[in-house]
C-alpha positions as a Markdown table, in Angstrom:
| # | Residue | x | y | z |
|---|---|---|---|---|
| 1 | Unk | 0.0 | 0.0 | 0.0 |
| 2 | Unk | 1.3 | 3.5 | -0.8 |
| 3 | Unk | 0.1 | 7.2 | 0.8 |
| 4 | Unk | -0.7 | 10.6 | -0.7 |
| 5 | Unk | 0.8 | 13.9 | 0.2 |
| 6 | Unk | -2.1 | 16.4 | -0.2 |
| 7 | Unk | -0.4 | 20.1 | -0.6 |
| 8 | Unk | -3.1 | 23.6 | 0.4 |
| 9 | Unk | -1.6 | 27.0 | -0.6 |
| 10 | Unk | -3.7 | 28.9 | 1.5 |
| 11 | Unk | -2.9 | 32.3 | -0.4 |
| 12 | Unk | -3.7 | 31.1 | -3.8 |
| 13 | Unk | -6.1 | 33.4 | -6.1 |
| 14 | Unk | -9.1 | 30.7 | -6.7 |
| 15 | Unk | -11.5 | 31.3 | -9.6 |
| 16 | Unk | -15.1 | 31.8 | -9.5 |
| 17 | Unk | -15.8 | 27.9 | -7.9 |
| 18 | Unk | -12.8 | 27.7 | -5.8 |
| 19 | Unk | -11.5 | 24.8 | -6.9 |
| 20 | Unk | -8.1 | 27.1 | -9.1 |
| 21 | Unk | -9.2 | 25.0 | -12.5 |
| 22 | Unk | -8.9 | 28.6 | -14.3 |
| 23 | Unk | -5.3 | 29.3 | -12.8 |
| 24 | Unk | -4.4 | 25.5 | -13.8 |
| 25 | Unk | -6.6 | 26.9 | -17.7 |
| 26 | Unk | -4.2 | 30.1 | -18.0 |
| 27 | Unk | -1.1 | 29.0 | -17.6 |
| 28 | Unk | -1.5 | 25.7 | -20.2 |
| 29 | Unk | -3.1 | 28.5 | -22.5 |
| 30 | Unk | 0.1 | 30.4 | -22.1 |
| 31 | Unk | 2.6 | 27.8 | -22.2 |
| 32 | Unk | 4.5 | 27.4 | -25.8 |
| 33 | Unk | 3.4 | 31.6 | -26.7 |
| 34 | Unk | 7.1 | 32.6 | -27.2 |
| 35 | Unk | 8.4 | 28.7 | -27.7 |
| 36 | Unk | 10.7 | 29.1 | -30.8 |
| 37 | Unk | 10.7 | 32.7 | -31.6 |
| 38 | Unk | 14.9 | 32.5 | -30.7 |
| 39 | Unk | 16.0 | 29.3 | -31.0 |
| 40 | Unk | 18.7 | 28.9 | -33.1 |
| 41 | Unk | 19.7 | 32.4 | -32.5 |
| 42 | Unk | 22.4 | 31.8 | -29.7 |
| 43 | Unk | 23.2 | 28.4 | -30.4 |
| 44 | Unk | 26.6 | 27.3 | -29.3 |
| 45 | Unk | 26.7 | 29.7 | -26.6 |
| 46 | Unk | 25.4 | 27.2 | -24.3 |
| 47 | Unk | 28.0 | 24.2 | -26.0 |
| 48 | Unk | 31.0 | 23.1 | -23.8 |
| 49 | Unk | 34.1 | 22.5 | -26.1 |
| 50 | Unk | 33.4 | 18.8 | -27.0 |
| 51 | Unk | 29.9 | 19.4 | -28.1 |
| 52 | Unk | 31.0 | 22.0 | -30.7 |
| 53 | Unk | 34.0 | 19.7 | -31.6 |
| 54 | Unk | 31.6 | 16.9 | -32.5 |
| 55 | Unk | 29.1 | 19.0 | -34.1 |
| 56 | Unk | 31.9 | 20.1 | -36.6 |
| 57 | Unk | 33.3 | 17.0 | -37.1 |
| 58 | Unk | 29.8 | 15.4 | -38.3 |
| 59 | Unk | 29.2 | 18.5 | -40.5 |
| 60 | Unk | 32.6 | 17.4 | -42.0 |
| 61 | Unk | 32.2 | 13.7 | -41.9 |
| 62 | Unk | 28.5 | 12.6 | -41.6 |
| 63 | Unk | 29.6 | 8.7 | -41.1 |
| 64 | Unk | 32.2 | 9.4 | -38.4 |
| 65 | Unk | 31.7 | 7.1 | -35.8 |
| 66 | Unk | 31.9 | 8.0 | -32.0 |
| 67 | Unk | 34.9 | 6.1 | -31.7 |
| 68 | Unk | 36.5 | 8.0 | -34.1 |
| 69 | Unk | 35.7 | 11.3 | -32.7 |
| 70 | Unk | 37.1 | 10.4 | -29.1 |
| 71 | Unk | 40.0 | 9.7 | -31.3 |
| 72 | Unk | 40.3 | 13.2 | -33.0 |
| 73 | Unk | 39.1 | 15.4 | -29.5 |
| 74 | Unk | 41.0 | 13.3 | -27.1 |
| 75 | Unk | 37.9 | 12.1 | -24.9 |
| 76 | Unk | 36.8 | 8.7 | -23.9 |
| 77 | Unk | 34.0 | 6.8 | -26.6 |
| 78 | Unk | 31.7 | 6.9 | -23.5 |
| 79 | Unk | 31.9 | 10.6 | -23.0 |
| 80 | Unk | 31.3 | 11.3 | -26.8 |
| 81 | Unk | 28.4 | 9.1 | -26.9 |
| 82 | Unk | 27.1 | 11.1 | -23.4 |
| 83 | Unk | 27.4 | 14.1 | -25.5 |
| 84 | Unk | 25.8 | 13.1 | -28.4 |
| 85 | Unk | 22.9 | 11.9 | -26.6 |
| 86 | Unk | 22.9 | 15.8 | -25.2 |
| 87 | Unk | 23.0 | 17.3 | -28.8 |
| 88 | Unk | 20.3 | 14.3 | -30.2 |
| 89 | Unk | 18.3 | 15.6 | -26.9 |
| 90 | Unk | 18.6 | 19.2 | -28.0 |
| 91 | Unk | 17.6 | 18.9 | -31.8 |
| 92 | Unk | 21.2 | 20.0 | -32.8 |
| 93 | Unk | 22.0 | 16.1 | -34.7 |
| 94 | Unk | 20.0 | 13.4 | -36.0 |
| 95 | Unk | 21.4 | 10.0 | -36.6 |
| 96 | Unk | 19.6 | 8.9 | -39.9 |
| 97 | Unk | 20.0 | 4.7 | -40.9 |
| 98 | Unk | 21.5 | 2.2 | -38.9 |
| 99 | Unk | 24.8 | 1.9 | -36.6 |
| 100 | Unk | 26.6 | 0.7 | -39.5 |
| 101 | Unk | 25.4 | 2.1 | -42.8 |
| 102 | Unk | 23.6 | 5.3 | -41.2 |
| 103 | Unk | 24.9 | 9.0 | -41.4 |
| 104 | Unk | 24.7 | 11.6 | -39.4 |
| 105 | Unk | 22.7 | 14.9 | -40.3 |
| 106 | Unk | 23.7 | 18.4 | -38.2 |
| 107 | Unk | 20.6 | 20.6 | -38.1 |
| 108 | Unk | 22.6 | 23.6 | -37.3 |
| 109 | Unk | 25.6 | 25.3 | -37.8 |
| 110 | Unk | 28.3 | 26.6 | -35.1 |
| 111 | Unk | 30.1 | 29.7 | -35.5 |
């Protein structure tokens, strides 16, 4: 058997029945408004070295294995693969195909 935690916020505006349905209403009606209008604009700023290094060795090589970028940047296979996993995450790479025959596409470009 498990419990539940119930949490009151005493102070909380309520809407017109009390129960805060309208507060829970606005702020999914709000959420997403400004989502996208900079993205891509600073992107890199918030890269640490590796990342960038990886992202221009795809652009270069789009079937470059992780292997052979810990190779090239001097960083373990595992910490690559960490990092791509951050970029994939972020919608900076895609890895198109399979491990073998697959490429790797970079959806944006570091200056």
């Amino acid at each position: 058997m498990g419990f539940a935690v119930v949490f009151y916020r005493p102070n909380a505006p309520a809407d017109s029945d009390g129960n805060g349905d309208s507060i829970v209403k606005n702020v999914g009606e709000n959420v997403g408004e400004n989502v996208g209008e900079n993205v891509g604009e600073n992107v890199g700023e918030n890269l640490n070295e590796p990342q960038k290094k990886i992202i221009e060795l795809m652009a270069k090589n789009a079937a470059i294995s992780a292997e052979g970028i810990a190779e090239i940047i001097g960083i373990t296979p595992r910490h690559v693969e960490r990092n791509i996993g951050i970029l994939k995450k972020a919608g900076l790479i895609e890895r198109r195909g399979g491990a073998k025959g697959g490429h790797w596409v970079v959806k944006t470009q570091i200056t």
